[in-house]
Every structure is written in structure tokens, then in C-alpha cells.
C-alpha positions as CSV (number, residue, x, y, z in Angstrom):
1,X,0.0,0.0,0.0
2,X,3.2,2.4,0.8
3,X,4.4,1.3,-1.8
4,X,1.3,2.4,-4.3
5,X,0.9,5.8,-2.8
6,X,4.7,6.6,-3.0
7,X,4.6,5.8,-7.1
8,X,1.0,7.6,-7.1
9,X,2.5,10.7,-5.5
10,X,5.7,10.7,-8.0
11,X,3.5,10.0,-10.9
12,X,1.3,13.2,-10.3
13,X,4.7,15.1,-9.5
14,X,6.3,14.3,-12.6
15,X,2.7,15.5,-14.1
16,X,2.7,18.7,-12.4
17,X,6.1,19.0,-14.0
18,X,5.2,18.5,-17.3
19,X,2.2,20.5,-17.4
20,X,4.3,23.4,-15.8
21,X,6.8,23.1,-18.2
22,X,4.4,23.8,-20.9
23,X,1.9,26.2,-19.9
24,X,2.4,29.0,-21.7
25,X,0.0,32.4,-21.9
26,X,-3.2,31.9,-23.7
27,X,-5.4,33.8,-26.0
28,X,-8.3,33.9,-22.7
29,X,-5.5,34.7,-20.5
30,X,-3.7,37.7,-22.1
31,X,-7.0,38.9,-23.2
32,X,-8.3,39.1,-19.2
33,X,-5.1,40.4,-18.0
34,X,-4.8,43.1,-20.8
35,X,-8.5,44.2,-21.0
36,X,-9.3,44.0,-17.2
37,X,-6.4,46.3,-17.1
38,X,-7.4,48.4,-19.9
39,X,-10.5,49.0,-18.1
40,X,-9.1,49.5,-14.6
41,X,-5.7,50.3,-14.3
42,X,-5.5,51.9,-17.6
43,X,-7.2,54.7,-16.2
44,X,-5.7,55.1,-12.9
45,X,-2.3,55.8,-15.1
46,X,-4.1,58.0,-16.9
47,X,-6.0,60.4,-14.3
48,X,-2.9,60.6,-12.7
49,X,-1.6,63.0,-15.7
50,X,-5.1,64.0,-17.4
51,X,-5.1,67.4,-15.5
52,X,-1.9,68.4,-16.1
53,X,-2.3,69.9,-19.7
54,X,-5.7,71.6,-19.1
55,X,-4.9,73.1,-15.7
56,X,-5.0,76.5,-17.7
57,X,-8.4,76.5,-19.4
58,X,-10.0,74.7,-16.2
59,X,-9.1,77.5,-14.2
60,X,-10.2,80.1,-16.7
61,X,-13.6,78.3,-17.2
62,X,-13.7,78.3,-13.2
63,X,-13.1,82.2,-14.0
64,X,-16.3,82.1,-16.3
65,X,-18.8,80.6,-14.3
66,X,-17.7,82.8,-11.5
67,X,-18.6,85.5,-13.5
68,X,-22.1,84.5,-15.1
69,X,-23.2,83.5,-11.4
70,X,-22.0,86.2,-9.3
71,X,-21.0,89.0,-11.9
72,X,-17.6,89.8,-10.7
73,X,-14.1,88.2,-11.1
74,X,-13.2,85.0,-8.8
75,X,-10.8,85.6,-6.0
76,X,-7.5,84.1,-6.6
77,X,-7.4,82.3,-3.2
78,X,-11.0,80.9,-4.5
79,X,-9.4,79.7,-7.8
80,X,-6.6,78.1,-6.1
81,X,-9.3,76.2,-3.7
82,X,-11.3,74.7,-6.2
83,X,-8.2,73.6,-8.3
84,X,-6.8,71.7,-5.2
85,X,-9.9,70.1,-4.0
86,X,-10.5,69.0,-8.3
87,X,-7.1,67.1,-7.5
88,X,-7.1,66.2,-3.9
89,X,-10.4,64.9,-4.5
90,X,-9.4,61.8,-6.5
91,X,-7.4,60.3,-3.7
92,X,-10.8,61.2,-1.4
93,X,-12.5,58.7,-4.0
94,X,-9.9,56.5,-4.4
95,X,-10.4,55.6,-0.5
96,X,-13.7,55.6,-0.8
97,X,-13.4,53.1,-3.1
98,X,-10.6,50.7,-1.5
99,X,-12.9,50.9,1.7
100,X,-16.0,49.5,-0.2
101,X,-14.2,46.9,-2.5
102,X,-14.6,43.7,-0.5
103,X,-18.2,44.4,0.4
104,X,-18.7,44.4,-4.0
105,X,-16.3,41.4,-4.5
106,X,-17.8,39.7,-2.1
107,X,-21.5,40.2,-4.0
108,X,-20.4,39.6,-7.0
109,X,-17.1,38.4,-7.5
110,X,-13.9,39.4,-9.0
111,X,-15.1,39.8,-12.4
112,X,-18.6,41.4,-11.7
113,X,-16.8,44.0,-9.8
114,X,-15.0,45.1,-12.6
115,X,-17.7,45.2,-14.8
116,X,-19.7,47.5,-12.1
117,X,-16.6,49.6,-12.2
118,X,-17.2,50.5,-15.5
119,X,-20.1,52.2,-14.7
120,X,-18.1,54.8,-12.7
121,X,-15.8,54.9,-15.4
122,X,-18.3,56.3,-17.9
123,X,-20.3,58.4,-15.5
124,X,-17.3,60.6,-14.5
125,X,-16.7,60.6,-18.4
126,X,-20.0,62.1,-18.5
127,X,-19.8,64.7,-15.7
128,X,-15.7,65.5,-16.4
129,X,-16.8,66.3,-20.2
130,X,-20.3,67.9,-19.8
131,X,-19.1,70.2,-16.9
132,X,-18.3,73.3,-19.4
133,X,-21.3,73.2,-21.3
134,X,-23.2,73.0,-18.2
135,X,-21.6,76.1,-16.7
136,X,-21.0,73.7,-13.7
137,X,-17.5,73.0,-11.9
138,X,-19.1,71.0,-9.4
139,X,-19.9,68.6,-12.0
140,X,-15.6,68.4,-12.6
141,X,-14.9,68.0,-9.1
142,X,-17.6,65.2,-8.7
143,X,-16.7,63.5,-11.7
144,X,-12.9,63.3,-10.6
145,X,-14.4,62.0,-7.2
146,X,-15.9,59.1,-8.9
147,X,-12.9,58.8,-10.9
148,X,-11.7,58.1,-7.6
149,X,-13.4,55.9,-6.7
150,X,-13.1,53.9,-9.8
151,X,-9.6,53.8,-9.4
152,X,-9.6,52.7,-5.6
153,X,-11.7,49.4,-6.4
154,X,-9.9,48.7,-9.5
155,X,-6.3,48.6,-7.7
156,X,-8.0,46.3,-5.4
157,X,-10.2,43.7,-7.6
158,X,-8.1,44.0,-10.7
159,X,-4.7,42.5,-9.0
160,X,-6.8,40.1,-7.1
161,X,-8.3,38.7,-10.5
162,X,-5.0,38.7,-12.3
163,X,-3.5,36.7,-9.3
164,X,-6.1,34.0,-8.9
165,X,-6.2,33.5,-12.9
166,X,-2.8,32.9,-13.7
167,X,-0.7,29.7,-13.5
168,X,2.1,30.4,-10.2
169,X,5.1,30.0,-13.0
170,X,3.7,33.4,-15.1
171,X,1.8,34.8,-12.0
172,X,3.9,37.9,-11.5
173,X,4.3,38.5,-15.4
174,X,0.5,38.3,-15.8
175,X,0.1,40.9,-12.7
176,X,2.8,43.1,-14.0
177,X,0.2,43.9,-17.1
178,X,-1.6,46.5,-13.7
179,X,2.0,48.1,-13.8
180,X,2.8,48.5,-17.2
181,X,-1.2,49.2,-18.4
182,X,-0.5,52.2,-15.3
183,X,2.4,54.0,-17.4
184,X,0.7,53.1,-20.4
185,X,-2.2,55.6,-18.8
186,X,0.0,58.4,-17.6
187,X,2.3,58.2,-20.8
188,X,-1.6,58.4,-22.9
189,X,-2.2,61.5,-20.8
190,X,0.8,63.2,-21.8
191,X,0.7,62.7,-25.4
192,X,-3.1,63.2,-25.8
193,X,-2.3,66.6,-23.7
194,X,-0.1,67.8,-26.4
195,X,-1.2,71.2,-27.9
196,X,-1.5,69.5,-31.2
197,X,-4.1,66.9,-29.3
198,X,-6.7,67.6,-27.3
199,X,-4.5,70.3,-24.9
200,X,-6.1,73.1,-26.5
201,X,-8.9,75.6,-24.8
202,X,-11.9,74.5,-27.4
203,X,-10.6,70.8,-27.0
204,X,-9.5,70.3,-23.3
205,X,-13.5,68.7,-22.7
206,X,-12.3,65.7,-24.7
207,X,-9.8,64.8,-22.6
208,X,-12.2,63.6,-20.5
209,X,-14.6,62.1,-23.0
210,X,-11.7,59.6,-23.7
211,X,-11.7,58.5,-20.4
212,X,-14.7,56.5,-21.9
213,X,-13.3,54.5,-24.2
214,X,-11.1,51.9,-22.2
215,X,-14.2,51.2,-20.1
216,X,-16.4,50.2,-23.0
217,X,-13.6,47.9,-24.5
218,X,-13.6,46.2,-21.3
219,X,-17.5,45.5,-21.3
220,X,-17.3,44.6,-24.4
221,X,-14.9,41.8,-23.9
222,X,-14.6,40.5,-20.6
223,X,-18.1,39.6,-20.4
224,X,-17.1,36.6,-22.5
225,X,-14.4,35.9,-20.1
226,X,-14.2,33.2,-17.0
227,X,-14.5,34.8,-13.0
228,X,-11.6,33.7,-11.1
229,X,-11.8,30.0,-10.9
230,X,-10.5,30.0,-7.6
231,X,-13.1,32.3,-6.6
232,X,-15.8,29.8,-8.0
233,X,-14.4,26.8,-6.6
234,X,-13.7,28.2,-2.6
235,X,-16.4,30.8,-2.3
236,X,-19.1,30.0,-4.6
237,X,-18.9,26.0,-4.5
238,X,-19.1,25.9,-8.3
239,X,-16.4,23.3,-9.0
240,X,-18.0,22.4,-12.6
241,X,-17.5,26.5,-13.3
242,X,-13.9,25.9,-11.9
243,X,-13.1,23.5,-13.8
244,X,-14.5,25.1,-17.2
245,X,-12.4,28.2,-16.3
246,X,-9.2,26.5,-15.7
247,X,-9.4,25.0,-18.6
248,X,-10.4,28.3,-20.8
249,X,-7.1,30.2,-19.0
250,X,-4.7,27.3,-19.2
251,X,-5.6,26.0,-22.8
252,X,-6.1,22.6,-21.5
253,X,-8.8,20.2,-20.8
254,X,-6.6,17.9,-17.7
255,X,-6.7,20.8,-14.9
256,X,-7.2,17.9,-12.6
257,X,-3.8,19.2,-10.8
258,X,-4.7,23.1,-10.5
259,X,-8.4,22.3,-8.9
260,X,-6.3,19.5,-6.3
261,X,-4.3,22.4,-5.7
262,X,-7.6,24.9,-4.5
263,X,-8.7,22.0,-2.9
264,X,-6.0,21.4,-0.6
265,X,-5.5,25.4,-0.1
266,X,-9.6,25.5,1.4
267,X,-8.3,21.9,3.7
268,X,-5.6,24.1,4.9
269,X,-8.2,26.8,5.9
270,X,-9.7,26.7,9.4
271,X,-12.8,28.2,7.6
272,X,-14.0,29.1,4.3
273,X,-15.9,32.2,5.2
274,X,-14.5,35.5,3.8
275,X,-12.6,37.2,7.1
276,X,-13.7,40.8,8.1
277,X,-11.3,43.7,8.4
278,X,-11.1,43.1,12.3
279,X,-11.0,39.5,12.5
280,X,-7.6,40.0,9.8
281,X,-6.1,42.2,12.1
282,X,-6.5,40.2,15.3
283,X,-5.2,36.8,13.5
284,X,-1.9,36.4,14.4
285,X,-1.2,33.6,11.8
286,X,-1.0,36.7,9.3
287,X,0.5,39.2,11.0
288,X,3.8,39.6,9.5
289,X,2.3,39.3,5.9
290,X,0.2,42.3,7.1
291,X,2.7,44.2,8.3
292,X,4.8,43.3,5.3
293,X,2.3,45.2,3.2
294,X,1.0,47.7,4.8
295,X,5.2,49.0,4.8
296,X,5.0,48.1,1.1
297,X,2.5,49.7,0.3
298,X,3.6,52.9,2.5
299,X,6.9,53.1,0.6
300,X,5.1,52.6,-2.9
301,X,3.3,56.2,-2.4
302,X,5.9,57.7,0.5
303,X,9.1,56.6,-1.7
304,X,9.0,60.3,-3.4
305,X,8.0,59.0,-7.1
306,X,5.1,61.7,-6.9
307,X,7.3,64.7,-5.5
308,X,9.4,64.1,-8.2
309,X,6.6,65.9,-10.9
310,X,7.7,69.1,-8.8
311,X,10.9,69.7,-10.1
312,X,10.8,68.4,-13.5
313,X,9.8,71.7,-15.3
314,X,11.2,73.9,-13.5
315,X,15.1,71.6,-13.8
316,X,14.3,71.3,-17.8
317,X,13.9,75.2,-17.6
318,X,17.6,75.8,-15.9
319,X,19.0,73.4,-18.8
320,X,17.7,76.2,-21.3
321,X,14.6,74.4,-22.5
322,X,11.6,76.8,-23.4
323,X,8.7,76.8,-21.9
324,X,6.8,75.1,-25.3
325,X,9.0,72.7,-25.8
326,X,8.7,71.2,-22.1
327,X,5.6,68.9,-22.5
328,X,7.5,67.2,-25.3
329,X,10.6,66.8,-23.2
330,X,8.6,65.3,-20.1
331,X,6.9,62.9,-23.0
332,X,10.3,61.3,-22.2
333,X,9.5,60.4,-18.4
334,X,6.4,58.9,-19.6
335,X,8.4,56.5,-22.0
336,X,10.6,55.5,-19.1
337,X,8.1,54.4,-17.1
338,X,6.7,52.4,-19.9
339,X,9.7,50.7,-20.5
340,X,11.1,50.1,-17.2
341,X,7.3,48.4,-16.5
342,X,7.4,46.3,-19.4
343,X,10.9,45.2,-18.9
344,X,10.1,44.3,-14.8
345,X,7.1,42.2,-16.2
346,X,9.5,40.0,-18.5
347,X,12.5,39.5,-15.9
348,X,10.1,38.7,-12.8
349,X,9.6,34.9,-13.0
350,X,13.4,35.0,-13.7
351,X,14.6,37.4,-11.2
352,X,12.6,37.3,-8.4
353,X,9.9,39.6,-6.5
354,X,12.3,40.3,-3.6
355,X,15.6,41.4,-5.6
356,X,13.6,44.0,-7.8
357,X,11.6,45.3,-5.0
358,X,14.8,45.9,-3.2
359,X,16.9,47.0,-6.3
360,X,14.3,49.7,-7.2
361,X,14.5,50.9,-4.0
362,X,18.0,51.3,-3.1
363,X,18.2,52.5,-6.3
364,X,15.7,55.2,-6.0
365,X,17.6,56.1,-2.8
366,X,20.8,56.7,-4.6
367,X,19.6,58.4,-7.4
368,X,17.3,60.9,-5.0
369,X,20.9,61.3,-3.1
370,X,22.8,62.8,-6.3
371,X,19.8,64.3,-7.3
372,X,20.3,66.8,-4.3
373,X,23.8,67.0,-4.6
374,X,22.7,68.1,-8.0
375,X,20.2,70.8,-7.5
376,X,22.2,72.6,-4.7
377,X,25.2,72.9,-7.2
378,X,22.8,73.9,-10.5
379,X,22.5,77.7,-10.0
380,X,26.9,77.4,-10.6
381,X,27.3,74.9,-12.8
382,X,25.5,75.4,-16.9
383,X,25.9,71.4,-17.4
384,X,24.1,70.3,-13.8
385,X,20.4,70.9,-14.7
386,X,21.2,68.1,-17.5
387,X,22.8,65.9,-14.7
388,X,19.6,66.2,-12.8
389,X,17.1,65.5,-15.1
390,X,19.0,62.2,-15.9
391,X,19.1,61.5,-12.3
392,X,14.6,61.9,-12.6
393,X,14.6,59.6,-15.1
394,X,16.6,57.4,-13.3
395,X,14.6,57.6,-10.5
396,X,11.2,56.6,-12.4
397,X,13.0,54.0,-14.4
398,X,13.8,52.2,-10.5
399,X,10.8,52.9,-9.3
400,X,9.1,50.8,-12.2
401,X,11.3,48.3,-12.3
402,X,9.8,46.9,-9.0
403,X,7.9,49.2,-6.7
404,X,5.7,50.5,-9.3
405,X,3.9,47.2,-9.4
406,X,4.9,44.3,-7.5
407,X,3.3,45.8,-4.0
408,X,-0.1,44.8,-6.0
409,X,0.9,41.2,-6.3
410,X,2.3,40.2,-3.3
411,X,-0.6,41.6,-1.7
412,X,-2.6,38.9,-3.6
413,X,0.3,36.6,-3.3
414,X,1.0,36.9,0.8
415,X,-2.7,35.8,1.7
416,X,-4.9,32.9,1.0
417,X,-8.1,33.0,-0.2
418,X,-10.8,33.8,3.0
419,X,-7.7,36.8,3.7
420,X,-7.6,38.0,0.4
421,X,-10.5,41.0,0.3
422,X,-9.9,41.8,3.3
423,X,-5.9,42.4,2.7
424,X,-6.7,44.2,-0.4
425,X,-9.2,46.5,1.7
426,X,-6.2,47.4,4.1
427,X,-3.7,47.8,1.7
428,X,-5.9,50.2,-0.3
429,X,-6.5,52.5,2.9
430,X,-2.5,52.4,3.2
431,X,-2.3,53.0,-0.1
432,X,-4.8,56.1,-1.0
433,X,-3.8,58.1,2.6
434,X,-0.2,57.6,1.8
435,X,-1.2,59.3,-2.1
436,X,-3.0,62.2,0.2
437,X,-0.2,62.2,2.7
438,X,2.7,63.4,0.0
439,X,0.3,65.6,-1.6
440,X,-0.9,67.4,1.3
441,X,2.3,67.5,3.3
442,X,4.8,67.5,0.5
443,X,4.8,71.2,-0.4
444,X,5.6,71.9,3.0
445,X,8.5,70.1,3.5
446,X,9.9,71.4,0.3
447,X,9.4,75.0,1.7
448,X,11.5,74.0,4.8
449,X,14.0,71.7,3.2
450,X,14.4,73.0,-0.5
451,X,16.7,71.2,-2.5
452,X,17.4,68.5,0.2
453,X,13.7,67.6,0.8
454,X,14.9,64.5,-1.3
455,X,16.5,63.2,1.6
456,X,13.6,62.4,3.2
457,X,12.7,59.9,0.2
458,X,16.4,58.6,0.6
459,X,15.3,57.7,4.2
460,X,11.7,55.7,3.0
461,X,13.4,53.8,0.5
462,X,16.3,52.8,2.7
463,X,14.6,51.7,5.5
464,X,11.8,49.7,2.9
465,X,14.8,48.1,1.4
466,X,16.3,46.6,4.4
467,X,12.4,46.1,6.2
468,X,12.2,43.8,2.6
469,X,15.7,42.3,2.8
470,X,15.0,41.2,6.5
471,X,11.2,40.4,6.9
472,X,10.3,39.3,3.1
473,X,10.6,35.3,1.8
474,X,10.2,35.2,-2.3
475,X,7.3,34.3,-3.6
476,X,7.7,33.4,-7.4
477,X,6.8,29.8,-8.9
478,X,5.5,28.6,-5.3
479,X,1.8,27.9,-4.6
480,X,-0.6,30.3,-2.3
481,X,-0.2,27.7,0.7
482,X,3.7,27.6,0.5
483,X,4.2,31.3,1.1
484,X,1.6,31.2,3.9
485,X,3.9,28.7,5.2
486,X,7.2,30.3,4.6
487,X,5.4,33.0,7.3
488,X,4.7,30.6,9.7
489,X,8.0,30.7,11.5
490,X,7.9,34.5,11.8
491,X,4.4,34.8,13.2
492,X,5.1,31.8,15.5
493,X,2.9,29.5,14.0
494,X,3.8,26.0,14.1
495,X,4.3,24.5,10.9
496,X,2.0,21.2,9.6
497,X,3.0,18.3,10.2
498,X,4.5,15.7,7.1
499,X,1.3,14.0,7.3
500,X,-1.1,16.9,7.3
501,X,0.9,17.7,4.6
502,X,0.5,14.7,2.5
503,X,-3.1,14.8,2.9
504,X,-3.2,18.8,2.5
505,X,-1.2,18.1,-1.0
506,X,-1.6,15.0,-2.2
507,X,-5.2,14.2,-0.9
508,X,-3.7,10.7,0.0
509,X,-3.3,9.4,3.8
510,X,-0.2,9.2,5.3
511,X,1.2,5.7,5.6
512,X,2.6,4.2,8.0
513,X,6.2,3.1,6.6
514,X,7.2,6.4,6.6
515,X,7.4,6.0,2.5
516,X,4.4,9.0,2.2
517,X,6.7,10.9,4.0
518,X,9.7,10.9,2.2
519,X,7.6,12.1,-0.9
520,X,6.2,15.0,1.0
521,X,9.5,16.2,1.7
522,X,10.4,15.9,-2.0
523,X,7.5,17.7,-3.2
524,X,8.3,20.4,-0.6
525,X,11.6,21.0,-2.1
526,X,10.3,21.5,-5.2
């Protein structure tokens, strides 16, 4: 009987071997991965640099309806209000919407949630692009509010889809498509800003109206799509749904081996209820994968990338650029980001999750460090402004080569599935007060500091590189119960036992000759 279950357990190993070996990305999968981030993602990226190239004519149209309402001119501290709350504002909905995602995905799943998001989508399309002809700035500032919140459930759902979808040998290449469809946004922004585009005072509306577009792509393709099988296997109880999506994602009809693996992931469970907020923070046997990325998360909004917008124009201006020729120039910083993203998503199965998290930041932290040598020596030296804007490319460029993106995985990565919406809730708060935090606070300490207000960035990204380099195991190519595991020692948890484990893995008993064992031990390794 040992005997049996020893060759049983090697012949489904050297299966899962096989099958791993040849998985590759199909049609369903790069279509859910690209047009769920199309749809979600997409837009983030491109919110973030939307406003830039109509700051001009939204202030003058702010002018306007001052006028036809109230006859007279708007103050200037007035038209500095209502620009800063038509920003600020986003990151208001973008917590609003992190705080409400796991109540949605929990009604109706990964995929329904993104489809609802949509909706947002279009109806701050709507308001963003009808406020002129409406004589209405409220309209702007609520349409960027549910902008926000658009964007805050889409961080959330879309990496949690992307996750649960993918195969664990391409799972961080298929979640990298949030990262690079991000810069893909801002980088759309820029260029659609262009005077020649849309960045014109009859045109600057349609900015807007495009913000339309990636949503209705997405409902018109990922309705055809599978939801997350793991999602309908664990939480919906659907295993014949499971099993159909598997098979759509992975291009095969066997997926005998990924629905084992789900299986033995809900054994492992104490429960299969979806966790609350409270009851995730008061578990110890997640603790430090909590605290892990709620400091990742910190550093991804705290690690300066957004300060860094501050001093672009006005460096590009000391190098002897005019001012018309500067939102070509900064097309350039857009590009970076592209490419750095795109490059991060090809090298992460190979590299790692851990080394590029850690490289981009100590990178970032040297860069920001010669970038302030740099800026105090710029007002003496005619070559330094060039130095400088190097060093912000450089800066974007490590900041999308890990931190840009991989925060959103392992926050889908570092928790099992009852954890999961809860995590994502948690991380979004962190997330979305860290975005208000810079923006609110940054200004200031730039006042006080000047030129070395860097060096408070230099600090974040030190201390998240060696918080990672201590606290964080890697988590490419192994399954959502090994890194739970790999935790265990950490939050003082004791580990499962070689039988549990047989039976947790293998769904065989453990026998008594000790053979089982030995094969658990293998398959462990591996």
C-alpha cells in the first residue's frame, strides 16, 4: 500500500512537472489580463496625468462661471481652492473606493466587480466632459471623485483577479500587465495633452470624453471571459464552473492538478468564510504578511516618485529648454516608465519579486541622493540641470522596475483566499492616505528643506529596502499555501506536520512506513 501511494505521488509530481513546463499564456489569459487592465488600471495611469495639460483652461472656465453666477471676477485664493480640491479629490474617492471593494467582490465576484466599475468609469466621463457646457465645476470636481473611486476598487479587484487566474510559473508576469497598463495611462495623458491633441482651450472637454473608451472595451470583452476559478471553486462552490475556467485560462482540458491544488488550499483553511477587516487584524497567523504590506504599500506612495513631478519643469527650464518645448521633453519620463514596466514584467519569474523590490528601492535612494547634490550645485554649474534630469529619469526608471507594481501582487500573493478582500481593503486605505499624505504635506516640506527635501525619500526607500531584505521570503513559482507557510516561523505558528501535509497536498493518507513521508518532503523542495 506504501508502496502504491509513493509511485502515485511521484506520478502526479512528474505530471505537475510537465504540465508546468508547458503552460504558456493563452489567448483567454492575455485577453483578461490586458482588458481587465485596460478598463481599470489603464485609467488610474491616466488620471494621474489628465489634468496636467488643461490646468490652464480649467481654471479660466472656473473664472467664467464665477462670472455669469456672481457678476464679478473670482478671487484668486477661491481659484486656487477649487483647483486643489478638483485634485485632492481623486485620492478622497480613491479611499472611498478601496474601503468599499470587499463588500462588491464579495456580492459579486472578481469579475462582476470590474464590470460595475465601469459604470463609474463612464459616469465621470460624462460629468468630467459635460461640466463646461453645463456652466457647472461641481460637476468636474464630482466627476474626478468618482474617478476616484473607480480607481480605488480597480487597484484592489483587478490584482486580485490577475492573481487567482494565472498559473504560479507566469503569475507575476501576468500581474505586471496593472504596472505597465499604469504608465501606459500616464504616458496616454501626456501625449493626448499635447497642444496639437486635445491640450487646447476648445478641446480640453475631450480629454475627458476619452476616459470612456477603455471602459467600454472592457464591457465589451470581458463579459465573455471566465471569473476567477479559484473564486468559484472556494467561495461559490461551483467546481464544474472551476473546472470550465481553468481549462479556458490554461488551454487545456486535464486541470485535474490546478483544482487539487484549490482544494488542498480550502483543507488548509480553518474556515472558508470570507474574514472581516477586524478578525484580519486580530489573527496572528497573518501578522507579519500584514505588516509586510501595509510597509509596502507605505513606501510605494511615501518613496518620493510623486514629489518628483515638482521639479521636472522647472530643472528642464535651468538646462535652457523653453517653456513650449517642455511637454514634449517630459513625453520622455512617460516612456521611461513604460519601459522600465514592461521590462520588470518579462524579468520577474526569472529574477525574483524580492531582488527588484529591493533593487528599485535602493536605487531610487541613490539616485534621490545625487539628485540633491545636483540641485544645490545647478544655480553654478551650466551642465548640472542636465545631470539632474537624468538622475529623474533614473529615479522613475527604478521605481518601475519593482515598486511600481509588484506591492499589488504580493498583496494577492502573501494571503490565501478567505484573507484575500480583506488584505486588499487594508492595503488600499495604506495606499490612497499615503497618495493624500505626499500631496498634502509635500509642499511643505519642500518649503523647509528645498533642495534637500529629497532626503527624506532617501530615508523611506532605505529603510523599505532593508524592512524587505530582512522580513520578506520570495514568492515566485510557489503555490498560495507555501508562502503562507514560509510566514509561519515568523508569526510563530507551528508549521503542519508531514502527514497533514501529505493529505493537504496530495489528498492521500499518510502511511505508516514512513514511505508517504519521504515524498512530501520531495515535493516540498520543489
Amino acid at each position: 500500500m506504501g508502496k502504491q501511494n509513493d509511485d502515485q505521488a511521484d506520478h502526479e509530481m512528474g505530471n505537475f512537472e510537465e504540465n508546468s513546463g508547458k503552460q504558456t499564456v493563452t489567448g483567454c489569459l492575455f485577453s483578461a489580463a490586458f482588458f481587465g487592465a485596460l478598463g481599470s488600471s489603464f485609467l488610474y495611469g491616466y488620471n494621474l496625468s489628465v489634468v496636467n495639460a488643461p490646468a490652464v483652461y480649467i481654471k479660466a472656465f472656473y473664472n467664467k462661471t464665477w462670472m455669469e453666477r456672481y457678476g464679478e471676477h473670482i478671487p484668486a485664493e477661491t481659484v486656487t481652492l477649487l483647483w486643489s480640491i478638483t485634485v485632492s479629490i481623486f485620492s478622497i474617492g480613491g479611499l472611498i473606493g478601496a474601503l468599499s471593494v470587499s463588500f462588491i467582490i464579495k456580492a459579486l465576484g472578481r469579475k462582476g466587480t470590474l464590470l460595475l466599475n465601469n459604470g463609474f468609469a463612464v459616469i465621470a466621463a460624462l460629468l468630467l466632459s459635460l461640466g463646461e457646457k453645463s456652466s457647472s465645476f461641481e460637476m468636474l470636481i464630482i466627476g474626478r471623485l468618482i474617478m476616484g473611486v473607480d480607481s480605488g476598487i480597480a487597484l484592489s479587484a483587478l490584482p486580485m483577479y490577475l492573481g487567482e487566474i494565472s498559473p504560479r510559473h507566469i503569475r507575476g508576469s501576468i500581474g505586471q500587465f496593472n504596472s505597465i497598463l499604469i504608465c501606459l495611462g500616464v504616458f496616454a495623458g501626456q501625449v493626448l495633452g499635447l497642444p496639437e491633441l486635445l491640450g487646447q482651450e476648445s478641446r480640453w472637454n475631450f480629454l475627458f470624453s476619452f476616459l470612456a473608451l477603455p471602459a467600454v472595451l472592457q464591457l465589451c470583452v470581458l463579459p465573455f471571459l471566465p471569473e476567477s476559478p479559484r473564486y468559484l471553486l472556494m467561495e461559490k462552490r461551483d467546481e464544474a464552473g472551476a473546472e470550465k475556467a481553468f481549462q479556458r485560462f490554461l488551454g487545456k482540458k486535464d486541470v485535474s492538478q490546478e483544482l487539487e491544488e484549490v482544494h488542498a488550499e480550502a483543507r488548509a483553511q480553518d474556515n472558508l468564510h470570507i474574514v472581516s477587516v477586524l478578525q484580519l487584524l486580530k489573527n496572528p497567523a497573518v501578522r507579519w504578511q500584514l505588516i509586510t504590506i501595509i510597509v509596502t504599500m507605505a513606501c510605494y506612495q511615501l518613496c518620493g516618485l510623486n514629489a518628483i513631478w515638482y521639479y521636472t519643469n522647472g530643472i528642464l527650464r535651468e538646462a535652457g529648454f523653453a517653456d513650449n518645448l517642455l511637454p514634449y521633453i517630459t513625453l520622455s519620463t512617460g516612456a521611461i516608465e513604460t519601459l522600465a514596466a514592461i521590462t520588470s514584467g518579462l524579468v520577474i519569474e526569472r529574477i525574483g519579486r524580492k531582488p527588484l523590490l529591493i533593487f528599485g528601492f535602493s536605487s531610487m535612494a541613490v539616485f534621490f541622493s545625487l539628485l540633491t547634490v545636483f540641485l544645490n550645485f545647478q544655480d553654478s554649474v551650466s551642465w548640472m540641470p542636465y545631470l539632474s534630469y537624468i538622475c529623474i529619469l533614473a529615479v522613475i526608471a527604478s521605481f518601475c522596475s519593482g515598486p511600481g507594481g509588484i506591492p499589488f501582487i504580493l498583496t494577492g500573493e502573501l494571503f490565501e483566499q478567505s484573507y484575500r478582500p480583506a488584505a486588499f481593503m487594508i492595503a488600499g486605505t495604506v495606499n490612497w492616505l499615503s497618495n493624500f499624505t505626499v500631496g498634502l504635506l509635500f509642499p511643505f516640506i519642500q518649503e523647509l528643506l528645498q533642495a534637500f527635501a529629497f532626503l527624506v525619500f532617501v530615508g523611506v526607500c532605505t529603510l523599505g529596502s532593508i524592512y524587505l531584505y530582512v522580513v520578506l521570503p520570495e514568492t515566485k513559482n510557489k503555490t498560495f499555501m507555501d508562502i503562507s507557510q514560509s510566514f509561519a516561523k515568523i508569526n510563530k505558528m507551528p508549521n503542519p506536520s508531514l502527514g497533514q501535509e501529505m493529505e493537504l497536498v496530495l489528498s492521500i493518507k499518510p502511511d505508516t512506513n514512513g514511505k508517504a513521508q519521504d515524498v512530501t518532503k520531495t515535493e516540498s523542495s520543489f
